[in-house]
PLY file of the C-alpha trace (Angstrom):
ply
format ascii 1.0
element vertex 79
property float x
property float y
property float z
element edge 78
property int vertex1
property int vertex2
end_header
1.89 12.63 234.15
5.33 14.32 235.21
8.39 11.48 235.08
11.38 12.60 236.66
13.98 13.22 234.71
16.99 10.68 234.22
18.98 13.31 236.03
16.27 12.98 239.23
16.12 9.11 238.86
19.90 9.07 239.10
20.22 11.21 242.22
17.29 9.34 243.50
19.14 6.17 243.50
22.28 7.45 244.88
20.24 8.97 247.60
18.60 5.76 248.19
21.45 3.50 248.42
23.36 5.74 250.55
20.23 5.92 253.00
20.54 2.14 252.73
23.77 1.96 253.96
23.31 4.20 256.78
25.85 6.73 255.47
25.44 10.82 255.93
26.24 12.79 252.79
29.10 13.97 254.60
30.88 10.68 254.60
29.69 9.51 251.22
31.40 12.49 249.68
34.22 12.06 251.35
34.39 8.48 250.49
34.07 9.24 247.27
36.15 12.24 246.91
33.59 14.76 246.35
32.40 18.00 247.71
29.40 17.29 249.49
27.63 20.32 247.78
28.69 17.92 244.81
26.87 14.99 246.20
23.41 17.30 247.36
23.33 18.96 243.63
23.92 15.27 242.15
21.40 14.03 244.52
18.96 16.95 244.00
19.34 16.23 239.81
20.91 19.66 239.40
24.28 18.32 238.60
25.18 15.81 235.46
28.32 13.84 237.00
30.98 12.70 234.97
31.74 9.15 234.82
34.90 9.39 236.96
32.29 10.42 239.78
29.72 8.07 238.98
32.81 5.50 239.65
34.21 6.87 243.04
30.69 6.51 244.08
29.78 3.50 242.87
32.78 1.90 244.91
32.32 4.21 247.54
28.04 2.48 247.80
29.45 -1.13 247.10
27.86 -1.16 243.99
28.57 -0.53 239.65
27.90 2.33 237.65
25.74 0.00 235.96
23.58 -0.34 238.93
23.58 3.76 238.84
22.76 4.23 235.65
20.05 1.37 235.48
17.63 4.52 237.15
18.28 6.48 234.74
16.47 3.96 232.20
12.75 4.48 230.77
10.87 1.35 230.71
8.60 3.14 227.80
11.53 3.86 226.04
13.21 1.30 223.45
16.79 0.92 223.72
0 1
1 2
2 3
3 4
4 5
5 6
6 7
7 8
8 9
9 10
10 11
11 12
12 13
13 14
14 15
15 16
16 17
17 18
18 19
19 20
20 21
21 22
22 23
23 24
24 25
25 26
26 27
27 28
28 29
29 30
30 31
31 32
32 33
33 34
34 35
35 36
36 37
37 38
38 39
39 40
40 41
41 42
42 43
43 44
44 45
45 46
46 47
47 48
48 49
49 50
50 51
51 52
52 53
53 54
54 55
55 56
56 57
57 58
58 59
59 60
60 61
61 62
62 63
63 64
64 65
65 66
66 67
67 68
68 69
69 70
70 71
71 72
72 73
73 74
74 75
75 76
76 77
77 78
């Protein structure tokens, strides 16, 4: 079995929520003061973000880091 890696899960759930609130890349990078080659790598899983840009778009979706970094977590894994 191949599990995405908490890099993928992450850009996975940015992608996700940003689909959910009917916002292009485009506009969530600019919301959240990003490139938006930024956004597609961070998206993609190619890019580790720093917590200043997990922040901006946090706020930017309407939602906490913590609900950002909750994809990142493996169920099999203990704490």
């Amino acid at each position: 079995m191949n599990t995405p890696s908490p890099l993928r899960k992450l850009g996975g759930r940015i992608r996700a929520l940003r689909t959910a609130a009917g916002l292009a890349p485009a506009r969530l990078a600019a919301a959240a003061m990003i490139e938006e080659d930024t956004l597609a790598a961070i998206e993609a899983g190619r890019c580790d973000p720093d917590f200043r840009t997990l922040a901006r778009l946090a706020g930017a979706l309407g939602v906490s880091v913590g609900a950002l970094l909750s994809a990142m977590e493996d169920p099999d894994q203990p704490p």
